[in-house]
C-alpha positions in Angstrom: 18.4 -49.3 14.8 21.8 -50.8 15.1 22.1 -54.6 13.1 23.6 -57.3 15.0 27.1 -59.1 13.3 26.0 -61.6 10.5 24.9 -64.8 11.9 27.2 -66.1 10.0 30.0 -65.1 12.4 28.5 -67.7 15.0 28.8 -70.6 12.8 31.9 -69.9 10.4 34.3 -72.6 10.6 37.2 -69.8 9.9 36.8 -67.9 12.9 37.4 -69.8 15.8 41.0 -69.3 14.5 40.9 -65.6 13.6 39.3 -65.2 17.5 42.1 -67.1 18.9 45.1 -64.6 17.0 43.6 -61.4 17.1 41.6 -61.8 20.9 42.2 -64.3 23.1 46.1 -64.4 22.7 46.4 -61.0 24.0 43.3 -61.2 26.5 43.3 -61.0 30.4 40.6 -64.2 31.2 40.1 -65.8 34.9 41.6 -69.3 35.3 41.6 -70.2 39.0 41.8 -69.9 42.3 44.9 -69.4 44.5 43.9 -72.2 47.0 44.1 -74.5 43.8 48.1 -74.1 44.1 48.4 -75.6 47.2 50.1 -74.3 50.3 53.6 -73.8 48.8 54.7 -74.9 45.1 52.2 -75.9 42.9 50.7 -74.9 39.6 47.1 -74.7 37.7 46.1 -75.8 34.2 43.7 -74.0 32.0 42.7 -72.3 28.9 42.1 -68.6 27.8 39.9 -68.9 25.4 41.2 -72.2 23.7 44.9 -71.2 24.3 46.5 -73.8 26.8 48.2 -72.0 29.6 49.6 -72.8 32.9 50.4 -71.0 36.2 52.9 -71.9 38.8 54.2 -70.4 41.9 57.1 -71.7 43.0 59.0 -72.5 46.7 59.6 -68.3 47.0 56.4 -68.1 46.3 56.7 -66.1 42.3 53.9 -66.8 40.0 54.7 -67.2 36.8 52.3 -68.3 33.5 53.6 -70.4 30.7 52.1 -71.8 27.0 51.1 -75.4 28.4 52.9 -76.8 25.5 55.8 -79.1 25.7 58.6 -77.6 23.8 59.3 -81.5 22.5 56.5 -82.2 20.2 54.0 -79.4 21.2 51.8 -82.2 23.6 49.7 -80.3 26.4 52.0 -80.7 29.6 49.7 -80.4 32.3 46.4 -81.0 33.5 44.1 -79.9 36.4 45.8 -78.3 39.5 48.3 -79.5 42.4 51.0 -79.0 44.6 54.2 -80.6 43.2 57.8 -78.8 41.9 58.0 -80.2 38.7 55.1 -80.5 35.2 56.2 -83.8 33.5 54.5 -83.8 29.9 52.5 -87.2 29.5 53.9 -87.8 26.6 57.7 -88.8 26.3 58.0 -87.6 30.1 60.2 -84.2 29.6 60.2 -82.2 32.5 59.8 -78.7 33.3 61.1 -76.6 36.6 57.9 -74.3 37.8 60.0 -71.8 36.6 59.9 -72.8 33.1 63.4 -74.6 32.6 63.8 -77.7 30.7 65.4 -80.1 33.7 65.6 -83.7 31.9 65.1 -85.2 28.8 64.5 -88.9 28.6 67.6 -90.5 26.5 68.8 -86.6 25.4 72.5 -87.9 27.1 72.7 -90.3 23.8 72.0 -87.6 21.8 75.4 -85.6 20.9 75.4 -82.1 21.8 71.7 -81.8 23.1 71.8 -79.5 26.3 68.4 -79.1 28.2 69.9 -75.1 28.5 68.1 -72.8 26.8 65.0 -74.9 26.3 62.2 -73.6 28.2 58.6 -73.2 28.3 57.1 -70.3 26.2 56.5 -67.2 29.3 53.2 -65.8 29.3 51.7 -63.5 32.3 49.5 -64.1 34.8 48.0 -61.8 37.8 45.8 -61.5 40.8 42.6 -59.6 42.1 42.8 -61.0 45.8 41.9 -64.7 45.5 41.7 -65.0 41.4 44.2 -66.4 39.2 44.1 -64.4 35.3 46.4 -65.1 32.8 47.2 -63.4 29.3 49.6 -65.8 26.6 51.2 -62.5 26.3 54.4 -62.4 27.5 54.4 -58.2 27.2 50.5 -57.7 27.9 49.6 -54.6 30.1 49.4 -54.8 33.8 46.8 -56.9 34.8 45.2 -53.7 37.0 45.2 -51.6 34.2 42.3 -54.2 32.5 40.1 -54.4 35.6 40.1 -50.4 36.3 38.3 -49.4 38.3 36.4 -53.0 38.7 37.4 -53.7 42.1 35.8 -50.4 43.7 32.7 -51.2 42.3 32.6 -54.8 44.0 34.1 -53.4 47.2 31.2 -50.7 46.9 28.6 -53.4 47.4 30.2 -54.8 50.6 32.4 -57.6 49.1 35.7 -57.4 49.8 37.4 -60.0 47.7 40.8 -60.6 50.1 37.7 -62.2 52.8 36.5 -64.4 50.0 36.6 -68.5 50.6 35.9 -70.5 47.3 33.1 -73.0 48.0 32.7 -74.4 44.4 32.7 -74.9 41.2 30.8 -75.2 38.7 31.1 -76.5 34.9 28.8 -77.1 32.0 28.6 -76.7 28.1 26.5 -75.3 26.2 25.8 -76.0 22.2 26.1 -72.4 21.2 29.2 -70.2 19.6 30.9 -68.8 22.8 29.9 -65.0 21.1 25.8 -66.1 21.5 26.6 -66.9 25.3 28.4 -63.5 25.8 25.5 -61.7 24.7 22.7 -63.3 26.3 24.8 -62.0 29.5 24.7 -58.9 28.6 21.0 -58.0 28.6 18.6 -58.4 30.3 15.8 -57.6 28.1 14.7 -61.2 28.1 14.9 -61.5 32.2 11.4 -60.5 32.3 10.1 -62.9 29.9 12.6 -65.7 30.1 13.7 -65.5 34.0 11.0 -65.4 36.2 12.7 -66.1 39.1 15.4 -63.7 39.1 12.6 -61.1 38.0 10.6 -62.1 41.1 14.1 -61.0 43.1 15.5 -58.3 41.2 14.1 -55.4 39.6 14.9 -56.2 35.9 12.6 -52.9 34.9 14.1 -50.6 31.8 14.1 -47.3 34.6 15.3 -49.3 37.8 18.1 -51.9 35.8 21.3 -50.1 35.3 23.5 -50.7 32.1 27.0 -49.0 31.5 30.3 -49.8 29.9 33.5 -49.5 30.2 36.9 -49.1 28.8 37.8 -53.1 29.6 34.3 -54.0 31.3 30.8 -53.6 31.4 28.4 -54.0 33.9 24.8 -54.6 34.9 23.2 -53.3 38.3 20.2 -54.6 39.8 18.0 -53.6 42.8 16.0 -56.2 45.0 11.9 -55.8 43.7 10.1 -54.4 46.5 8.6 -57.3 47.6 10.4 -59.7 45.9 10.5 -63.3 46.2 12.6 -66.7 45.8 16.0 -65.8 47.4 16.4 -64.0 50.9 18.0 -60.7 50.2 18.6 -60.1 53.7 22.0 -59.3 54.3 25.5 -57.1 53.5 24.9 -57.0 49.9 22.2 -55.0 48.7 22.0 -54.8 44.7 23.5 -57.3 42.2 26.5 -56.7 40.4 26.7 -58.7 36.8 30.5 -57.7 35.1 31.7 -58.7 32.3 35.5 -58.1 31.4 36.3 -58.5 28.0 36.7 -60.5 26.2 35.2 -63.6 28.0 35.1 -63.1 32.4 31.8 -63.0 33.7 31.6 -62.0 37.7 28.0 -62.2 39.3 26.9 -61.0 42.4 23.4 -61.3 44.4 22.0 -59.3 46.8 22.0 -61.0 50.5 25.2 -62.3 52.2 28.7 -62.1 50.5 29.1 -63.6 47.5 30.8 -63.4 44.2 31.1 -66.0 41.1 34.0 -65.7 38.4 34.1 -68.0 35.3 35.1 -67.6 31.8 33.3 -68.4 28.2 35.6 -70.9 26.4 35.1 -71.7 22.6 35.4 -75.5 21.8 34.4 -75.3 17.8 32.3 -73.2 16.2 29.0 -73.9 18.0 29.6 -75.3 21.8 31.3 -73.1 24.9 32.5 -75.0 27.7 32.1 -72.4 31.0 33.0 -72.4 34.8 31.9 -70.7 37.7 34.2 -70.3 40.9 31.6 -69.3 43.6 32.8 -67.4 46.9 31.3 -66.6 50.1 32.2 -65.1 53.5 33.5 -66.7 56.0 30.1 -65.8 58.1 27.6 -66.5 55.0 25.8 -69.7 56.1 25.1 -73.1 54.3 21.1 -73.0 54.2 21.7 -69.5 52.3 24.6 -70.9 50.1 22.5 -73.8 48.9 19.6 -71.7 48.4 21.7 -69.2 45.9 23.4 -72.3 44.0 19.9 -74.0 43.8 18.4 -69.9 42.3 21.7 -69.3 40.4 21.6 -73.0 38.9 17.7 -72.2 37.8 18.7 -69.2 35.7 21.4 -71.3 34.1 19.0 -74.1 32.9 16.6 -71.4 31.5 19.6 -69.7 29.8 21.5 -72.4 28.2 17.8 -73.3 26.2 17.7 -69.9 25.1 21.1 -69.8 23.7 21.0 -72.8 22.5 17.3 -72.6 20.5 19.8 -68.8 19.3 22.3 -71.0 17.7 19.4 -73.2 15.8 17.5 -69.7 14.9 21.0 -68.5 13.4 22.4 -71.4 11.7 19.5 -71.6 9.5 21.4 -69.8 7.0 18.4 -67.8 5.3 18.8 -65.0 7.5 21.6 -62.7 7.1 21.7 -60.7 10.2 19.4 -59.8 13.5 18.6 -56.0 14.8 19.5 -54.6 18.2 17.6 -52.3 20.6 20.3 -49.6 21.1 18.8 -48.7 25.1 18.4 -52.2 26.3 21.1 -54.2 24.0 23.4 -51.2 24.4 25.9 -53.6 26.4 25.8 -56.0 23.3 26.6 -53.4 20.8 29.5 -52.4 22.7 30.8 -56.0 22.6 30.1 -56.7 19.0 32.2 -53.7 18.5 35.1 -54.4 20.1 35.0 -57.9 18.3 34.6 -55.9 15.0 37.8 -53.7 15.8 39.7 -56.7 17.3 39.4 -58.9 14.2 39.5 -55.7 12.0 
């Protein structure tokens, strides 16, 4: 029986800095939505994991990601999202072109010999999967549709085509819990049975009927409606669930019934908390009595799961404990994961 990582590893101060050098600056994460840019130049703030980035597409329309950290005194430049041709940093108000270029200094003409040429945001990449923004810090990372595979078949499979998608909402929360903790409670669902009863009452959550498997880049979970089944109308193009997750962080759920899709990353903020997101999307046809009812249902499972994780992190931190055991059928997604963390910070 395979052990789990020591629990120290959800609590040690060290790590969150290891994490960030060794995985999330060379890691493909979700950060937006393309509608968040506006209808011409615009850009998008965020994080991968809790690397600062920011993605702009300018009056031709090239997207382009950047370090969101003023090359002045290292201050984050921009927040949020918008439509405007310029980042300003809120601190001593240097400003950037959306292509990166340094374009004025406050007082830098009394200063001999400084020239805003040559100063420039740090590059870093970004790419799209129909309406989703990703970004990578790393300037030279592969191809963005070399991560998601073969990821996009599987959703088209299902009947969601992404290109038809309209973003209805989002959603944001934190949860006291290392951001590892939250990963893994996604990937099972060992404890839907117990923990989840409405999802179970919806989908079949059975060891012979619930599908795991695992990629190179992703892993996913595939659930048939329970014949029967009660709590969320299934009626409609989509006809099993689809749960992904991309490593290291991307989660993408899907529910039987009409079209829809959420998207959201895990972000580390410390040691023990993860602040999250969730873009949801739905067809242009899928109605608002059907939407609310899968927010409300979707919203439910996200209550019951942030006091399991949560009451995880307690269990763990105890300290008196060294490490956990896995089931290696019905945690096999989890010891995937904890693999790749163990080869990624080596």
């Amino acid at each position: 029986m395979p052990e789990t990582l020591e629990w120290s590893a959800y609590s040690d101060p060290m790590l969150p800095a290891l994490e960030r050098e060794r995985i999330f600056a060379r890691a493909w994460q979700y950060v937006g939505h393309l509608v968040e840019l506006g209808e011409g130049p615009g850009y998008v703030a965020a994080r991968v994991g809790d690397i600062p980035v920011v993605v702009t597409r300018d009056r031709d329309g090239v997207l382009r990601a950047f370090l969101n950290v003023c090359r002045h005194r290292g201050s984050v430049l921009a927040a949020g999202a918008g439509a405007r041709e310029t980042l300003q940093c809120p601190y001593h108000a240097w400003t950037y072109g959306l292509d990166g270029t340094l374009k004025a200094a406050p007082r830098s003409n009394r200063e001999p010999g400084f020239d805003c040429e040559g100063i420039s945001l740090r590059p870093a990449s970004v790419g799209t999967w129909g309406p989703f923004l990703f970004a990578n810090p790393d300037p030279e990372a592969v191809p963005l549709a070399d991560i998601l595979g073969e990821l996009p078949e599987l959703v088209a499979a299902t009947g969601v085509e992404v290109e038809q998608l309209q973003h209805h909402s989002r959603a944001e929360s934190s949860v006291e819990a290392n951001w590892k903790l939250v990963a893994e409670n996604f990937l099972e669902c060992y404890h839907c049975a117990v923990a989840h009863p409405g999802f179970s009452a919806v989908v079949d959550v059975s060891p012979d009927a619930y599908e795991l498997a695992s990629g190179d880049t992703f892993s996913s979970q595939f659930g048939p409606v329970r014949g029967n089944g009660s709590g969320l109308d299934t009626a409609g193009e989509v006809k099993r669930s689809q749960f992904h997750f991309l490593w290291p962080n991307t989660m993408i759920n899907i529910f039987p019934g009409r079209t829809n899709l959420s998207i959201g990353p895990l972000l580390p903020a410390g040691p023990e908390r993860t602040d999250r997101f969730l873009d949801y999307f739905f067809g242009s046809e899928t109605d608002t009595a059907w939407i609310d009812e899968l927010l409300a249902f979707d919203g439910q499972v996200g209550v019951e799961d942030k006091v399991l994780v949560e009451n995880v992190q307690r269990g763990v931190a105890s300290g008196l404990i060294e490490r956990g055991r896995l089931l290696p059928d019905s945690e096999r997604l989890i010891v995937d994961f904890q693999q790749r963390l163990q080869t990624a910070l080596g």
